[in-house]
C-alpha positions as CSV (number, residue, x, y, z in Angstrom):
1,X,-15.6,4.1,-1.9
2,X,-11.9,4.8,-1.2
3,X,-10.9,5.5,2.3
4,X,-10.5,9.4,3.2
5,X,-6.7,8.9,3.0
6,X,-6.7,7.6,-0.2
7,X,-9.3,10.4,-1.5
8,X,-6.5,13.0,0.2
9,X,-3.9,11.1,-1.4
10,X,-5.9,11.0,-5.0
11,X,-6.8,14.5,-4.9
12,X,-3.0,15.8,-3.9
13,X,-2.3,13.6,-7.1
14,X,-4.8,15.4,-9.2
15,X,-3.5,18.6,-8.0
16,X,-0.1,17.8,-9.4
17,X,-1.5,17.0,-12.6
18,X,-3.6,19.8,-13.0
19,X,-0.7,22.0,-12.4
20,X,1.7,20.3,-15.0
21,X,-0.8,20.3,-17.6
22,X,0.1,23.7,-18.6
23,X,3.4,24.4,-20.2
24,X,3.7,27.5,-19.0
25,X,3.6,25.8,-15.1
26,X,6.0,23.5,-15.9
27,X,8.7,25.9,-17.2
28,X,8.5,28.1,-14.5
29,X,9.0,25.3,-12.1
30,X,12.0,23.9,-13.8
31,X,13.2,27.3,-13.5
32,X,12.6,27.5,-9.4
33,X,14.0,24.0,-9.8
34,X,17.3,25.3,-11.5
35,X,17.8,28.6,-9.7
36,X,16.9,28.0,-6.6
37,X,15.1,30.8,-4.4
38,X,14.2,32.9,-7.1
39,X,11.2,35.5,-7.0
40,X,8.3,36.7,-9.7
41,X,10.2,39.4,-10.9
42,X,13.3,37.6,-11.7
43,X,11.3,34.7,-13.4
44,X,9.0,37.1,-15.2
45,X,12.8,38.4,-17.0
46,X,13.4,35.2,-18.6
47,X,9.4,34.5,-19.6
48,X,7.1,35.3,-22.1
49,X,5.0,36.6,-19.8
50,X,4.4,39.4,-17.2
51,X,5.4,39.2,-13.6
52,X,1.9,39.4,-12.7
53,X,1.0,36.0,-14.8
54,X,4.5,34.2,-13.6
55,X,2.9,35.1,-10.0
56,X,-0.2,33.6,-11.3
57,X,1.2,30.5,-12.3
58,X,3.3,30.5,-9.3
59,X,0.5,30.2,-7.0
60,X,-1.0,27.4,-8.8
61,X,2.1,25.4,-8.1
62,X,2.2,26.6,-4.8
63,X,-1.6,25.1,-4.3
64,X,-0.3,21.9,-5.9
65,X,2.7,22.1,-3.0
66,X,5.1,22.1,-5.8
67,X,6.6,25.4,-4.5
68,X,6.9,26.9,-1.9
69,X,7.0,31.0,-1.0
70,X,9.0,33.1,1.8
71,X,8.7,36.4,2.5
72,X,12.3,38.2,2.7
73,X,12.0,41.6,3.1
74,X,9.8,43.3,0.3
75,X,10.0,39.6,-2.1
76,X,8.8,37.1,-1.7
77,X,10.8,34.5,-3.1
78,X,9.8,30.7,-4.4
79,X,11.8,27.3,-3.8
80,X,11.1,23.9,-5.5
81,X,9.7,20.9,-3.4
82,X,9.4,18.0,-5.2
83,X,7.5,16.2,-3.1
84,X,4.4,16.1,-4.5
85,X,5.7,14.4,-7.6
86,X,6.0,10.9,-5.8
87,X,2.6,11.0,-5.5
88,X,2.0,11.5,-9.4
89,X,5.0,9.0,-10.6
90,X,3.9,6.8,-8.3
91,X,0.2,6.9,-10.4
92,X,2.0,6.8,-13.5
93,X,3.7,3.5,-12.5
94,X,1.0,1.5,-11.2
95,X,-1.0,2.8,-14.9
96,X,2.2,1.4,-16.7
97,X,2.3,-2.2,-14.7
98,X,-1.5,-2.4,-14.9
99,X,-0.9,-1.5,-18.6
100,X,1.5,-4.0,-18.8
101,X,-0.4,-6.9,-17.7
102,X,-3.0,-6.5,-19.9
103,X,-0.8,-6.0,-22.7
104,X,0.5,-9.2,-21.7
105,X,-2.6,-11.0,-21.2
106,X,-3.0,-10.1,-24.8
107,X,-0.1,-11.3,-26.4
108,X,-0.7,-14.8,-24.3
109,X,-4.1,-14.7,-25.8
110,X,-3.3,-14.3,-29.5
111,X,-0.2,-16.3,-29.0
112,X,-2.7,-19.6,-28.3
């Protein structure tokens, strides 16, 4: 049974990936990414999609601390942290060296 930090750290990783799964998600955060604080409105210009779905996607980054929302004034505008992705490139990594090895294995194995 993994330890409750590593179940915290394993379910901020899912989060990420849940998050980037949709394409939608993933353009909109390259776009916070690119334009810096940028609100729903101004987003919602250059998608396919209305303000109130860019907000809706927004909040899912947001939940997966991808993003991150200040009020100014009226707006409420959206900056980029990154953070979280450590978490998932980390995952990806240790899959791809654990992948590795066995591919390895493998080759040793039909090599013989």
């Amino acid at each position: 049974m993994p330890t409750p930090t590593r179940a915290a750290a394993a379910a901020r990783t899912d989060a990420v990936f849940t998050a980037l799964a949709d394409p939608t998600r993933r353009t909109l955060l390259r776009a916070v990414v690119d334009r810096g604080p940028v609100t729903a409105t101004q987003l919602a210009d250059d998608a396919a999609i209305t303000r109130q779905g860019v907000a809706k996607h927004l909040r899912s980054l947001a939940d997966a601390g991808l993003v991150s929302a200040t009020r100014d004034g009226r707006e409420t505008r959206y900056v980029a942290d990154l953070g979280p992705l450590q978490s998932a490139t980390a995952w990806v990594h240790e899959t791809e060296g654990a992948w590795s090895k066995r591919l390895g294995r493998l080759q040793r194995k039909l090599a013989r």
